[in-house]
N, CA, C, O and CB atoms as a CASP TS submission, in Angstrom:
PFRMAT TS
TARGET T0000
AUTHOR 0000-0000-0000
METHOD Language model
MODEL 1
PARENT N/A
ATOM      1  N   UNK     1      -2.492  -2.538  -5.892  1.00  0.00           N
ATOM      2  CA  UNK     1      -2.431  -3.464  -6.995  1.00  0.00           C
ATOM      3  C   UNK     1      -2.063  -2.726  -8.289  1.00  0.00           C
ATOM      4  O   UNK     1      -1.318  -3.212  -9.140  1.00  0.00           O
ATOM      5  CB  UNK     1      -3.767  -4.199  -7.146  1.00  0.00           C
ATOM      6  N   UNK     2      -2.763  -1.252  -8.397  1.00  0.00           N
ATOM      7  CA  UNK     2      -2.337  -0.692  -9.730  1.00  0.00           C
ATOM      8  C   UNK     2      -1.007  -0.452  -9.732  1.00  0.00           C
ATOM      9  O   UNK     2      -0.302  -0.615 -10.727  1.00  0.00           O
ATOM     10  CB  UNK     2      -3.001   0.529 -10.112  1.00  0.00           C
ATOM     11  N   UNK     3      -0.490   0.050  -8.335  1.00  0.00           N
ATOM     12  CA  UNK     3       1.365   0.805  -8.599  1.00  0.00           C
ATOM     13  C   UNK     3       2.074  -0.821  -8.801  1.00  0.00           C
ATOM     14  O   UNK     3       2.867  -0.920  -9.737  1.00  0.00           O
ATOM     15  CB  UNK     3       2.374   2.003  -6.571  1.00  0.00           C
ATOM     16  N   UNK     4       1.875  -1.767  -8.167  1.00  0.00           N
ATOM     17  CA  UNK     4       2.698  -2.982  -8.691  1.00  0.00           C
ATOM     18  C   UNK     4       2.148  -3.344  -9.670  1.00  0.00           C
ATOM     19  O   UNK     4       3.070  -3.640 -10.431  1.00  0.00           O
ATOM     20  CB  UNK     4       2.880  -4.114  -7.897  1.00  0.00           C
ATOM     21  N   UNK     5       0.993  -3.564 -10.292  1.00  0.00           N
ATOM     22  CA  UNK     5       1.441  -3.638 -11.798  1.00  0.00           C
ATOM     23  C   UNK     5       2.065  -3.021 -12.425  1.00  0.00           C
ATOM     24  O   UNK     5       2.816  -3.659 -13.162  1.00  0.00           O
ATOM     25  CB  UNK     5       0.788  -3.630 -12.504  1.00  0.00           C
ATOM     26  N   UNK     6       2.134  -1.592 -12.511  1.00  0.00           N
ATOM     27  CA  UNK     6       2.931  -0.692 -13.292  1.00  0.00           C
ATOM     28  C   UNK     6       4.553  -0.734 -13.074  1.00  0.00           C
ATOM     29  O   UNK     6       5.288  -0.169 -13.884  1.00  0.00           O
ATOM     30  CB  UNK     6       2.412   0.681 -12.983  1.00  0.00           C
ATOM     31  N   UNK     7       5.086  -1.450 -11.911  1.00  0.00           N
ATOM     32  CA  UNK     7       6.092  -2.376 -11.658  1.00  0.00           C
ATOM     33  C   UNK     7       6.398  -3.029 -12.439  1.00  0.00           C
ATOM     34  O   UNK     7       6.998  -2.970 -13.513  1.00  0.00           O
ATOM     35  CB  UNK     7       5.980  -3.052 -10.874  1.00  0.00           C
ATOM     36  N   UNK     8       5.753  -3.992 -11.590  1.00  0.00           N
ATOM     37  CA  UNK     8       6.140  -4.916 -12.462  1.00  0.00           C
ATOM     38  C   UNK     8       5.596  -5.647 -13.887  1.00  0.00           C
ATOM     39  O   UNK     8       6.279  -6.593 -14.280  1.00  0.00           O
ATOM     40  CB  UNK     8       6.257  -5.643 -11.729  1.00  0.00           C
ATOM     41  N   UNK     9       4.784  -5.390 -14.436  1.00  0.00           N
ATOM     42  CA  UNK     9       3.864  -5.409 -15.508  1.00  0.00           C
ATOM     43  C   UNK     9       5.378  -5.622 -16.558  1.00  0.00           C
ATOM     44  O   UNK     9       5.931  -6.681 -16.855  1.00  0.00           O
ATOM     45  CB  UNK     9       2.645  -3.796 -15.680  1.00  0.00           C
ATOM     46  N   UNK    10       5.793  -4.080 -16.987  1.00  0.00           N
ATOM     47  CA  UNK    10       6.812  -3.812 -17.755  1.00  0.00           C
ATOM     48  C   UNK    10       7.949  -5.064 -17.782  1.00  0.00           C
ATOM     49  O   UNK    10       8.299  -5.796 -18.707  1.00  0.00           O
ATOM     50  CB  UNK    10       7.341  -2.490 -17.255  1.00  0.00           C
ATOM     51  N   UNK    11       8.346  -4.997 -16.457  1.00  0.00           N
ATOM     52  CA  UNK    11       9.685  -5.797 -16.435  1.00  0.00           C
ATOM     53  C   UNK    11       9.541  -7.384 -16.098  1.00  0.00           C
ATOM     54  O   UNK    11      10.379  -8.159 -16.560  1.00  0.00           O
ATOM     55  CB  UNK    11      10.661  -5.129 -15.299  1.00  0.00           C
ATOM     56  N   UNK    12       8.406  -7.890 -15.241  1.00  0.00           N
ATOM     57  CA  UNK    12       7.975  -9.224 -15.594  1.00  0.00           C
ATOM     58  C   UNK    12       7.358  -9.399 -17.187  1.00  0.00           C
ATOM     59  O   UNK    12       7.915 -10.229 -17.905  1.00  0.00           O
ATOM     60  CB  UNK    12       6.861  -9.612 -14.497  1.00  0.00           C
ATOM     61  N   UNK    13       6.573  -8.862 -17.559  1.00  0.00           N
ATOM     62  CA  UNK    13       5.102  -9.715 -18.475  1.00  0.00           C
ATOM     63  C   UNK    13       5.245  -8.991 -19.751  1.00  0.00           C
ATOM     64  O   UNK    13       4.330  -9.180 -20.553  1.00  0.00           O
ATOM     65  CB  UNK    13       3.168  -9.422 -17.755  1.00  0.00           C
ATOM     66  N   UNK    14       6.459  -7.985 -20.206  1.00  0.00           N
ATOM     67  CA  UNK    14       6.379  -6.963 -21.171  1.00  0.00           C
ATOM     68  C   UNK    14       5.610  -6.247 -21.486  1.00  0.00           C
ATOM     69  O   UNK    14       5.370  -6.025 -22.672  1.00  0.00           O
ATOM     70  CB  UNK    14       6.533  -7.188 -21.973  1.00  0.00           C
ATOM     71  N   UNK    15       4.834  -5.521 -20.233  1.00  0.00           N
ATOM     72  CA  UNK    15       3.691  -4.739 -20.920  1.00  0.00           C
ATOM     73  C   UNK    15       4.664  -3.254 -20.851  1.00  0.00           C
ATOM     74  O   UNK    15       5.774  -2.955 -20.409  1.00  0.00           O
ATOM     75  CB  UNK    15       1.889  -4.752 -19.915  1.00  0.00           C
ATOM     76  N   UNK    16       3.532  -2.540 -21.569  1.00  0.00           N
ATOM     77  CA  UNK    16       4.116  -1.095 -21.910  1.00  0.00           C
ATOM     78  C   UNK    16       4.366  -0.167 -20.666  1.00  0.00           C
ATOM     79  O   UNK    16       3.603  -0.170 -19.699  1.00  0.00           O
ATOM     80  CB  UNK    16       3.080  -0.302 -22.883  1.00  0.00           C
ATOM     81  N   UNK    17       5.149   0.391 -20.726  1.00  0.00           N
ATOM     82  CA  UNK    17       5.857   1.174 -19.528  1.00  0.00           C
ATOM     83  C   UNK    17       4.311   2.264 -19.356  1.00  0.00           C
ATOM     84  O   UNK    17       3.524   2.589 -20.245  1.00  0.00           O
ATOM     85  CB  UNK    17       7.777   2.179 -20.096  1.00  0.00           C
ATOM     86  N   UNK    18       4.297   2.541 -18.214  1.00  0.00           N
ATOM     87  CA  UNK    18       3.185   3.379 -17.770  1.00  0.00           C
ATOM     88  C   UNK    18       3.663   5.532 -18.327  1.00  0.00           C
ATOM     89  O   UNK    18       4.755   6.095 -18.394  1.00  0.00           O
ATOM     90  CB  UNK    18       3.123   2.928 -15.589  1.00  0.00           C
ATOM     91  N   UNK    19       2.688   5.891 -18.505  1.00  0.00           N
ATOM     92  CA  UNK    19       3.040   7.455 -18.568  1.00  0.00           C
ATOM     93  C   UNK    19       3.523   7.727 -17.461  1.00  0.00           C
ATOM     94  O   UNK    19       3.665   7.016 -16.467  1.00  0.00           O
ATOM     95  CB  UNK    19       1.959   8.442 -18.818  1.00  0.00           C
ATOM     96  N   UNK    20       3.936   9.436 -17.761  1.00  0.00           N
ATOM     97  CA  UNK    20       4.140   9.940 -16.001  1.00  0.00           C
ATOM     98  C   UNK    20       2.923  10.660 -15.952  1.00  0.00           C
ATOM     99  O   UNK    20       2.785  11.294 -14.905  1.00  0.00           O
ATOM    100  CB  UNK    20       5.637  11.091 -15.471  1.00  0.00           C
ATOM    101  N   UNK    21       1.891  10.765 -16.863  1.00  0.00           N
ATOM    102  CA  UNK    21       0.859  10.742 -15.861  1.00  0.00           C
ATOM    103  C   UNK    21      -0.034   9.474 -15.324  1.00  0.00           C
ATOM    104  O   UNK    21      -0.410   9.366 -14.157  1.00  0.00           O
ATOM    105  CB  UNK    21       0.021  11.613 -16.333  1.00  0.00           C
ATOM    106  N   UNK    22      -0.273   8.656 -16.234  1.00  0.00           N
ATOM    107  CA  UNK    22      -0.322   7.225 -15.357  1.00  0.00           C
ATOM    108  C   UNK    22      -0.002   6.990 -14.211  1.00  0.00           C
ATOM    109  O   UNK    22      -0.728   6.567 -13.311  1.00  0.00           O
ATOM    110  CB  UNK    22       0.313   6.343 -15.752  1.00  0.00           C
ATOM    111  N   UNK    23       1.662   7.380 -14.154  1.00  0.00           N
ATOM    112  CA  UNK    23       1.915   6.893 -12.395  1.00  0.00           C
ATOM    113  C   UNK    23       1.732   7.924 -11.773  1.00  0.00           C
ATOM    114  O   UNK    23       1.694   7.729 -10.558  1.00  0.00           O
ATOM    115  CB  UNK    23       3.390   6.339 -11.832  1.00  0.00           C
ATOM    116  N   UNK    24       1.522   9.558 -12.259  1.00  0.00           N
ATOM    117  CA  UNK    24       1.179  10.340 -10.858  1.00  0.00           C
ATOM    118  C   UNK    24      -0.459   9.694 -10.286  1.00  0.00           C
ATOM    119  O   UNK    24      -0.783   9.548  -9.107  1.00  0.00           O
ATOM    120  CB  UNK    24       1.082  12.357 -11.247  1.00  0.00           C
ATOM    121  N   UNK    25      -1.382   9.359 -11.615  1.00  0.00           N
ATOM    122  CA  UNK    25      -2.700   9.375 -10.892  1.00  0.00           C
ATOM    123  C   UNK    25      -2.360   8.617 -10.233  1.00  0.00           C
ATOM    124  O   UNK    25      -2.197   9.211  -9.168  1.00  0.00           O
ATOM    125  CB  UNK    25      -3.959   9.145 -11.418  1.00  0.00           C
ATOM    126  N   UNK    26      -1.982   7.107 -10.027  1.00  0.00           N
ATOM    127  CA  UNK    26      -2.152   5.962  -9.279  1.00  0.00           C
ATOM    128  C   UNK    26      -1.599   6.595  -8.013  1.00  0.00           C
ATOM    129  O   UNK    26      -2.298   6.474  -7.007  1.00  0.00           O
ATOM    130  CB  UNK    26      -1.427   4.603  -9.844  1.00  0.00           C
ATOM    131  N   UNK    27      -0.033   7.491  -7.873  1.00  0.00           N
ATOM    132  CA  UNK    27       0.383   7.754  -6.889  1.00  0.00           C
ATOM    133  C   UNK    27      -0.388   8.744  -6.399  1.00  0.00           C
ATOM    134  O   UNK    27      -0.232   8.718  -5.178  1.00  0.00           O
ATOM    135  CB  UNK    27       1.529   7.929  -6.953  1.00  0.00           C
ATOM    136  N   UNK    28      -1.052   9.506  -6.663  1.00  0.00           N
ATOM    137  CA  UNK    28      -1.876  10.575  -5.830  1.00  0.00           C
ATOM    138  C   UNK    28      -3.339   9.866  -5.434  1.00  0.00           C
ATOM    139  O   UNK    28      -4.088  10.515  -4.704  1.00  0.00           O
ATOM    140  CB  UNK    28      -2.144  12.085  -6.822  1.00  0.00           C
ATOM    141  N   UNK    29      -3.821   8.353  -5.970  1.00  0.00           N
ATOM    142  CA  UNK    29      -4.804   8.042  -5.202  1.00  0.00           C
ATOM    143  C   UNK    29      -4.592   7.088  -4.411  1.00  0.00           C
ATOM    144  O   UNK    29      -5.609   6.658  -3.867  1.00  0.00           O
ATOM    145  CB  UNK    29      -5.762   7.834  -5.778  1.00  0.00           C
ATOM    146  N   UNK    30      -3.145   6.343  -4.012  1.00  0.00           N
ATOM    147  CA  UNK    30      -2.701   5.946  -3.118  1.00  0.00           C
ATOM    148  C   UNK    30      -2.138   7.062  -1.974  1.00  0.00           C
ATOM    149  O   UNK    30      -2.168   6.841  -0.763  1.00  0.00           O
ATOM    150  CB  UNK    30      -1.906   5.121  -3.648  1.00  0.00           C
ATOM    151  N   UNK    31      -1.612   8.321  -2.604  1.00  0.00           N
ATOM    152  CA  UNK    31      -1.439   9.281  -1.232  1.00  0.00           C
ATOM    153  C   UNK    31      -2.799   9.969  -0.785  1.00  0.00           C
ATOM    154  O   UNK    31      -2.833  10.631   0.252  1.00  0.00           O
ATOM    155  CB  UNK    31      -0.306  10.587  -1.524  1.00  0.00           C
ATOM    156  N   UNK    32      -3.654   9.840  -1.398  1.00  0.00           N
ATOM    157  CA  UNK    32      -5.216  10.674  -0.880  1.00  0.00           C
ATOM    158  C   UNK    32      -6.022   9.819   0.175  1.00  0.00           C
ATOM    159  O   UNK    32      -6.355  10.153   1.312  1.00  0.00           O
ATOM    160  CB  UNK    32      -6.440  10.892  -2.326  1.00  0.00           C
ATOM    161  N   UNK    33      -6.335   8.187  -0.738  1.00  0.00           N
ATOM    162  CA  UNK    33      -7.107   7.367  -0.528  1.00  0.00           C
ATOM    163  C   UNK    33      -5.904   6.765   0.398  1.00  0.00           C
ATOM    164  O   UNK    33      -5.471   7.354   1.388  1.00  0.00           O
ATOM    165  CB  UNK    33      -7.827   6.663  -1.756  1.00  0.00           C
ATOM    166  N   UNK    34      -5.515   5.734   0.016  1.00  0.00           N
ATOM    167  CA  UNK    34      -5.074   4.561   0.767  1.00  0.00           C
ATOM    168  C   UNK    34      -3.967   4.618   1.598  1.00  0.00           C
ATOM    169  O   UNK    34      -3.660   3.594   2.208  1.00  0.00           O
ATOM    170  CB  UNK    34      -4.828   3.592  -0.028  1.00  0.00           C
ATOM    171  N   UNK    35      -3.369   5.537   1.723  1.00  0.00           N
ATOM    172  CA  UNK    35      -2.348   5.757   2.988  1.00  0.00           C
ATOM    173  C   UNK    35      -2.874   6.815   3.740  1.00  0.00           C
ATOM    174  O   UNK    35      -1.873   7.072   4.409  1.00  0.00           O
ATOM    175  CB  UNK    35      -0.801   6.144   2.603  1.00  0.00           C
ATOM    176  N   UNK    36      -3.692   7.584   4.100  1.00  0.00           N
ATOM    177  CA  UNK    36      -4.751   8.054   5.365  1.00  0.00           C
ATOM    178  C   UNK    36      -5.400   7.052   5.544  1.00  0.00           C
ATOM    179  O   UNK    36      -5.246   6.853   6.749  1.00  0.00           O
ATOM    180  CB  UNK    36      -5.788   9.230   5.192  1.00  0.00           C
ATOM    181  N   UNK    37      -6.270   5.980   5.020  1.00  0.00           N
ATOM    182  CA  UNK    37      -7.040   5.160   5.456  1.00  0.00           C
ATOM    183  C   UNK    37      -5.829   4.191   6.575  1.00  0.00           C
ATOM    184  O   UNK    37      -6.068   3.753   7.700  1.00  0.00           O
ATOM    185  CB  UNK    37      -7.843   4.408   4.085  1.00  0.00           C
ATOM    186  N   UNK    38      -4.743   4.105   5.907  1.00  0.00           N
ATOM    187  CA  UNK    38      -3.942   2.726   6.462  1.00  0.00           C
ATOM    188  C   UNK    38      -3.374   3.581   7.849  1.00  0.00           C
ATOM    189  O   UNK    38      -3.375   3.117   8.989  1.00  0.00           O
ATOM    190  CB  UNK    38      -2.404   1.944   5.171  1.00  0.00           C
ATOM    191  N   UNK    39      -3.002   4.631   7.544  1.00  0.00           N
ATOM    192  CA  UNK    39      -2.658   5.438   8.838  1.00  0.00           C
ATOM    193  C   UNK    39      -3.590   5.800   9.917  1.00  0.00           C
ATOM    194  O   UNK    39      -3.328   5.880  11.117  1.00  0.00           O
ATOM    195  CB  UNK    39      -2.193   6.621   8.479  1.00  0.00           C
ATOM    196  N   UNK    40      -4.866   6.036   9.248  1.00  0.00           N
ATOM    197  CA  UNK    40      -5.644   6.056  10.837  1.00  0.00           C
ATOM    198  C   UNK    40      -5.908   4.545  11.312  1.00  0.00           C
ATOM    199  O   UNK    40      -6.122   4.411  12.516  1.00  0.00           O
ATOM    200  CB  UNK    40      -7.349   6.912  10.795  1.00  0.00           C
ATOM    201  N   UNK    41      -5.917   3.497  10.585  1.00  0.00           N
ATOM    202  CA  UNK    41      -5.943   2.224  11.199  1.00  0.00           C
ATOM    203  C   UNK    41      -5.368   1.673  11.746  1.00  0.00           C
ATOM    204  O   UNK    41      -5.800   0.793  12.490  1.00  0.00           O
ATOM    205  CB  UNK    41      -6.059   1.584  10.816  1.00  0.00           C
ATOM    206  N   UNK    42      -3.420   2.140  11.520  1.00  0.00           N
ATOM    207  CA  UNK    42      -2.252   1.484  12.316  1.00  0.00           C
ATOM    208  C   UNK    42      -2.395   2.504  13.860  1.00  0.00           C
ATOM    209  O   UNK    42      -1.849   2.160  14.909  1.00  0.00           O
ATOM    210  CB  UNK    42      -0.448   1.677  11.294  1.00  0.00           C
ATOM    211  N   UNK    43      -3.259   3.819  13.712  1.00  0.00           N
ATOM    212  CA  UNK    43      -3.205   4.429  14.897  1.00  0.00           C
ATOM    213  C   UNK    43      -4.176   4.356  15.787  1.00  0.00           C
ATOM    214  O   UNK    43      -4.075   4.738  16.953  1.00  0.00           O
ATOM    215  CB  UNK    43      -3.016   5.515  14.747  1.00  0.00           C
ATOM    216  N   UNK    44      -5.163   3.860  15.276  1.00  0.00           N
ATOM    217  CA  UNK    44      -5.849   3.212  16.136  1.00  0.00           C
ATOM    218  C   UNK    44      -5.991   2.472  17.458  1.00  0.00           C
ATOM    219  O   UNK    44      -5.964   1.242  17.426  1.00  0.00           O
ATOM    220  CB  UNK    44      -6.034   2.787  15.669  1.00  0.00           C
ATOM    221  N   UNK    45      -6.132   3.075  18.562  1.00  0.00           N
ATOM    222  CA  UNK    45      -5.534   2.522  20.021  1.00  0.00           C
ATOM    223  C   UNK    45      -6.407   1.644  20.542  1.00  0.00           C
ATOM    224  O   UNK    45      -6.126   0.808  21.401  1.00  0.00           O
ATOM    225  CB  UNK    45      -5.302   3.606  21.156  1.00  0.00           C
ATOM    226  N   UNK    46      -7.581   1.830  19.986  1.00  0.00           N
ATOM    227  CA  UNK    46      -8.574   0.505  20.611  1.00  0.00           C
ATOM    228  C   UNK    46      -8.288  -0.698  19.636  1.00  0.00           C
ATOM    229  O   UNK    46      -8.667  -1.778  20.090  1.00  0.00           O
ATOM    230  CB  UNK    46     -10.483   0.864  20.577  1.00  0.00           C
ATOM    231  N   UNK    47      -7.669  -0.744  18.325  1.00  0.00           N
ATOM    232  CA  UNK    47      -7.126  -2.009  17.695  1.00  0.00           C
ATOM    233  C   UNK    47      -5.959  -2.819  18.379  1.00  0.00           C
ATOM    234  O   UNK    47      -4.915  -2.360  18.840  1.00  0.00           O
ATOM    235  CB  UNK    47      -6.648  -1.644  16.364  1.00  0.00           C
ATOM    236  N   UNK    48      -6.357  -4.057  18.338  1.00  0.00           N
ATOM    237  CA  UNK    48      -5.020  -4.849  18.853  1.00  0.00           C
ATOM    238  C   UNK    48      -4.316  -5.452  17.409  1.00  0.00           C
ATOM    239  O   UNK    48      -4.985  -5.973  16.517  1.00  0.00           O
ATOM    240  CB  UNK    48      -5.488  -6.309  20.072  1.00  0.00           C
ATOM    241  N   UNK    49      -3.258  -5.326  17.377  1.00  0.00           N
ATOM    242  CA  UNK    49      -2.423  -5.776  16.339  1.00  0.00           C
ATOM    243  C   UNK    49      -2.084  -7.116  15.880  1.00  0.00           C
ATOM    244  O   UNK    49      -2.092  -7.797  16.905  1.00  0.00           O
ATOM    245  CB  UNK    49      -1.442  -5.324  16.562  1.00  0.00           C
ATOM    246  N   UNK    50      -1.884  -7.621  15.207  1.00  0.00           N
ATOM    247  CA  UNK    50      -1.384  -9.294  14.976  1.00  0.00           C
ATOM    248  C   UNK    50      -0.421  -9.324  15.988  1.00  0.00           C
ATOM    249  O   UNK    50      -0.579 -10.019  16.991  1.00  0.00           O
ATOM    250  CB  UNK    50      -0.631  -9.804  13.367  1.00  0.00           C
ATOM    251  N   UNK    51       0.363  -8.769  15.844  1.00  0.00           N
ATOM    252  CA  UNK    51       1.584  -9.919  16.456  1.00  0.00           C
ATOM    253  C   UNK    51       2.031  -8.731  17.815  1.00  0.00           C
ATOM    254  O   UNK    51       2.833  -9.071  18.685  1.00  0.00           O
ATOM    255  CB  UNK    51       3.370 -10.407  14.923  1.00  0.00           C
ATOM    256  N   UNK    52       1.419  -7.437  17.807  1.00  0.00           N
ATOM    257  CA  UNK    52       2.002  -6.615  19.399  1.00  0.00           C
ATOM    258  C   UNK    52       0.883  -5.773  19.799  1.00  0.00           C
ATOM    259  O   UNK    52      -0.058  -5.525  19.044  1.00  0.00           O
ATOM    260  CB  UNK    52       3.527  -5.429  19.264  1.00  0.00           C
ATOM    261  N   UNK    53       1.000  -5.283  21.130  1.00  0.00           N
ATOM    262  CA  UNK    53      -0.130  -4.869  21.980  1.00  0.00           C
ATOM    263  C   UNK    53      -0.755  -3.677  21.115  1.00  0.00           C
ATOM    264  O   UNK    53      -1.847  -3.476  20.583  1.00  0.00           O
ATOM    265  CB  UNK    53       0.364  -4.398  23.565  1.00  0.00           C
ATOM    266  N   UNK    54       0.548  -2.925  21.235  1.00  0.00           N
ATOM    267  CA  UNK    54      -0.141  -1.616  21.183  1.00  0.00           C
ATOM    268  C   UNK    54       1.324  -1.234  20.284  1.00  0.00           C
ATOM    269  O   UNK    54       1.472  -0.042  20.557  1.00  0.00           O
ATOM    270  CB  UNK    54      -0.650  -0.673  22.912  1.00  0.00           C
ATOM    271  N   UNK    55       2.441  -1.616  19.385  1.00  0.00           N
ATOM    272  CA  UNK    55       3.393  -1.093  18.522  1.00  0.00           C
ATOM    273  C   UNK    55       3.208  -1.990  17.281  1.00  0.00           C
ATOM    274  O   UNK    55       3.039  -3.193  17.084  1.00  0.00           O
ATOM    275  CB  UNK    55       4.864  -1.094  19.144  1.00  0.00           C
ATOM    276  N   UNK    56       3.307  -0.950  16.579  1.00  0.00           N
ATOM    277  CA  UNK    56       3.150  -1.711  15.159  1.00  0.00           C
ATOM    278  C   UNK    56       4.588  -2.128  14.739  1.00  0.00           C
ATOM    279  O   UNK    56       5.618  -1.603  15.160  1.00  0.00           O
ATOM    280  CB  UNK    56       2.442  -0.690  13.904  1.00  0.00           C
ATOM    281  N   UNK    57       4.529  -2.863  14.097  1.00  0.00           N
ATOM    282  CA  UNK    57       5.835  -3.834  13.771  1.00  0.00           C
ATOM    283  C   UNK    57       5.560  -4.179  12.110  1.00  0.00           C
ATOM    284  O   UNK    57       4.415  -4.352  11.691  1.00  0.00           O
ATOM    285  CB  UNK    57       5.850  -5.515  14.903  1.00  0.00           C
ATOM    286  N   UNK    58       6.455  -4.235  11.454  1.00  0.00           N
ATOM    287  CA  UNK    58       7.137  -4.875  10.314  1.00  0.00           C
ATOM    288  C   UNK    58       6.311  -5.681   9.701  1.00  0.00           C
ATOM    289  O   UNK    58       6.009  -5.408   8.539  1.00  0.00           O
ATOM    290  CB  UNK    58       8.278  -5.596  10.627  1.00  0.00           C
ATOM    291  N   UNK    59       5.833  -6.696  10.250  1.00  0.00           N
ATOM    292  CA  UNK    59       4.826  -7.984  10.627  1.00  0.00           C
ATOM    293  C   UNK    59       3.057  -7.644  10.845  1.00  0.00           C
ATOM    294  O   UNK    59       2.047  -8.305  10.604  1.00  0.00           O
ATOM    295  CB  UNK    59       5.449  -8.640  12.251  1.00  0.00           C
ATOM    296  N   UNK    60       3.231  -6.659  11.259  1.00  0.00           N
ATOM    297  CA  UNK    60       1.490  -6.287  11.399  1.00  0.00           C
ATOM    298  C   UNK    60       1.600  -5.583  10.182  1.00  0.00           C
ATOM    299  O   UNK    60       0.780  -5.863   9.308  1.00  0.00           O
ATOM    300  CB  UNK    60       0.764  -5.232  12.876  1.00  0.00           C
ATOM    301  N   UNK    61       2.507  -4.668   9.941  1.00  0.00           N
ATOM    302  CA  UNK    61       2.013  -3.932   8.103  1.00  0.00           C
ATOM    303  C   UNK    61       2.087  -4.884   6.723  1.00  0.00           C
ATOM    304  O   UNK    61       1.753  -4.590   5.575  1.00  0.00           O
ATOM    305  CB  UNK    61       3.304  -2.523   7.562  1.00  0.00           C
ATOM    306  N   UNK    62       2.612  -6.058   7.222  1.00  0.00           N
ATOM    307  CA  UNK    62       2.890  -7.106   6.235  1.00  0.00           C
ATOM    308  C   UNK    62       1.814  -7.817   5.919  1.00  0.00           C
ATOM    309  O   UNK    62       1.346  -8.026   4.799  1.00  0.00           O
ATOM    310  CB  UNK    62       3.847  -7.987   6.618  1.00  0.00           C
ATOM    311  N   UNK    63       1.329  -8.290   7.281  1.00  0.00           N
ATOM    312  CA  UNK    63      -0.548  -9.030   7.479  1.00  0.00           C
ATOM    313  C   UNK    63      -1.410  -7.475   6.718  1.00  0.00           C
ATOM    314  O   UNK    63      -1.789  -7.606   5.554  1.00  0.00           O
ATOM    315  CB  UNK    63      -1.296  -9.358  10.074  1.00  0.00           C
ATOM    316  N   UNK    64      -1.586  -6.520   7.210  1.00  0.00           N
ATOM    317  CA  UNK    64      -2.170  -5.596   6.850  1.00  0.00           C
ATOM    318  C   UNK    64      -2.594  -5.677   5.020  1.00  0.00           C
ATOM    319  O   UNK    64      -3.640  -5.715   4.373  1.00  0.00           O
ATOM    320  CB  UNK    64      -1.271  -4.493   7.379  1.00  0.00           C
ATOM    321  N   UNK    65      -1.217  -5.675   4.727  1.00  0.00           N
ATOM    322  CA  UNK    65      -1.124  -5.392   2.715  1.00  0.00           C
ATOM    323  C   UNK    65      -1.618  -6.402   2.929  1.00  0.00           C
ATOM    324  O   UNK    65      -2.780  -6.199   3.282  1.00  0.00           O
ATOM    325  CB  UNK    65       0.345  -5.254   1.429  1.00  0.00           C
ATOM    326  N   UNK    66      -1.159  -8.363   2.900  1.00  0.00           N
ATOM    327  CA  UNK    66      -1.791  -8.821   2.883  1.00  0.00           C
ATOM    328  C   UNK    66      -3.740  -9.259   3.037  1.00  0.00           C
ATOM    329  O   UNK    66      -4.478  -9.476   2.077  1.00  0.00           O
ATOM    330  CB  UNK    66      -1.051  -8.921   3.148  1.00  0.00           C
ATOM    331  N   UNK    67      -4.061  -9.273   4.206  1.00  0.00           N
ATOM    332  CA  UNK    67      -5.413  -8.937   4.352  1.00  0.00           C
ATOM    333  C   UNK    67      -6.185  -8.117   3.575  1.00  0.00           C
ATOM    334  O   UNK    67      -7.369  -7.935   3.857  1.00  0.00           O
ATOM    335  CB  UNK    67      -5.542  -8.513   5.349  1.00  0.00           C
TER
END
């Protein structure tokens, strides 16, 4: 939610463009925190996926962000 605001914030709603350190923190606690969490969950072999057995698809990372 923070890296798309800093998206789109600026260029939808006119808010002020983010620092570059602004966007490293957000990007280094989405590469620490939230993409190991999302990666051991898509690898997960005892999880069954939305829409396939055992391959993740397009569609299960889509439900995923969503959810």
């Amino acid at each position: 939610n923070k890296f798309i605001r800093q998206i789109v914030g600026p260029k939808a709603y006119g808010d002020k463009q983010p620092t570059k350190e602004e966007k490293n923190e957000v990007w280094n606690e989405i590469e620490s925190l939230i993409l190991p969490n999302m990666e051991s969950h898509l690898r997960d072999k005892q999880r069954e996926f939305f829409c396939t057995d055992d391959d993740v698809s397009i569609i299960d990372v889509q439900y995923y962000n969503t959810l």
